[in-house]
C-alpha positions as CSV (number, residue, x, y, z in Angstrom):
1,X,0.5,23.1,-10.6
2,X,-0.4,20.0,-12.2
3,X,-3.0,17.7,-10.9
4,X,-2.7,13.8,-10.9
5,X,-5.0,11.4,-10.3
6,X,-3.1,8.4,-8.0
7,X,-5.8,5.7,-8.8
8,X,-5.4,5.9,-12.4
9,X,-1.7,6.5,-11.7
10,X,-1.2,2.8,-9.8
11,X,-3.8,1.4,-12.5
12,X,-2.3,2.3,-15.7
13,X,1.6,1.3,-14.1
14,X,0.6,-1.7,-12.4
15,X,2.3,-4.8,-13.6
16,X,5.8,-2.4,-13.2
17,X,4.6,-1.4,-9.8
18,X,3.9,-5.0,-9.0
19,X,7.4,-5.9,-10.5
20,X,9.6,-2.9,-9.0
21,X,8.2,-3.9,-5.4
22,X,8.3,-7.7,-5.5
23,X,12.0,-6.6,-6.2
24,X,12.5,-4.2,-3.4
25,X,10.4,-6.8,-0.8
26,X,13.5,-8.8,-2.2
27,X,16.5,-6.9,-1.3
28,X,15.5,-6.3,2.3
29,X,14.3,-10.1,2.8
30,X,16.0,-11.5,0.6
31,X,14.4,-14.9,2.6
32,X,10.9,-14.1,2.4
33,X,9.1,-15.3,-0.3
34,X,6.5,-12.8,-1.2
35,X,3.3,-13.1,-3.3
36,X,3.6,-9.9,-6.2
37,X,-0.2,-9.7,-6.0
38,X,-0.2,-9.4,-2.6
39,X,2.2,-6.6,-2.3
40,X,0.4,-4.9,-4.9
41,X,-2.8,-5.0,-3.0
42,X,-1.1,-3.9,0.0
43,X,0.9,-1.5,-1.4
44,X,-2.7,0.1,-3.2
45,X,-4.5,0.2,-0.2
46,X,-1.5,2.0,1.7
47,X,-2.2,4.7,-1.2
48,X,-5.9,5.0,-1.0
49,X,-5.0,5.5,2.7
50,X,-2.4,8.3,2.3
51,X,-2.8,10.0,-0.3
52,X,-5.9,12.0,-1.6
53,X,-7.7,11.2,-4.8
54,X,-5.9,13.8,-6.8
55,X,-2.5,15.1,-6.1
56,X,-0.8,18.0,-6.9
57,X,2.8,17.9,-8.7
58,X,4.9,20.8,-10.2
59,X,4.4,21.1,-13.8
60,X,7.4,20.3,-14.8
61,X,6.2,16.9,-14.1
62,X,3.7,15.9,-16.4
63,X,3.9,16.2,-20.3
64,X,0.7,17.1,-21.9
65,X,2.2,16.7,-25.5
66,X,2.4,13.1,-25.6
């Protein structure tokens, strides 16, 4: 198994993260105006929180040949 490092994960996807989750706040509260920074930093420290530092995924899911 593969080993991933969530951090550098978040970091190096952040503005789509930031994006993609603004848009899903969206859909369910559709009323509620949201701040896209803010639900990154929220959605961050929910990570650091449940996940460990590395994290293992099957192979299959990373591509070393890039």
């Amino acid at each position: 198994m593969a080993r991933i490092n969530m951090a550098d994960i978040v970091e190096a996807l952040d503005s789509n993260f930031e994006k993609v989750l603004t848009s899903v706040v969206n859909d369910f509260a559709p009323d509620v105006t949201v701040e896209p920074r803010a639900v990154m930093r929220s959605f961050r420290l929910r990570l650091e929180r449940g996940f460990a530092n590395w994290e293992h995924v099957p192979d299959r899911s990373v591509d070393t040949g890039y």
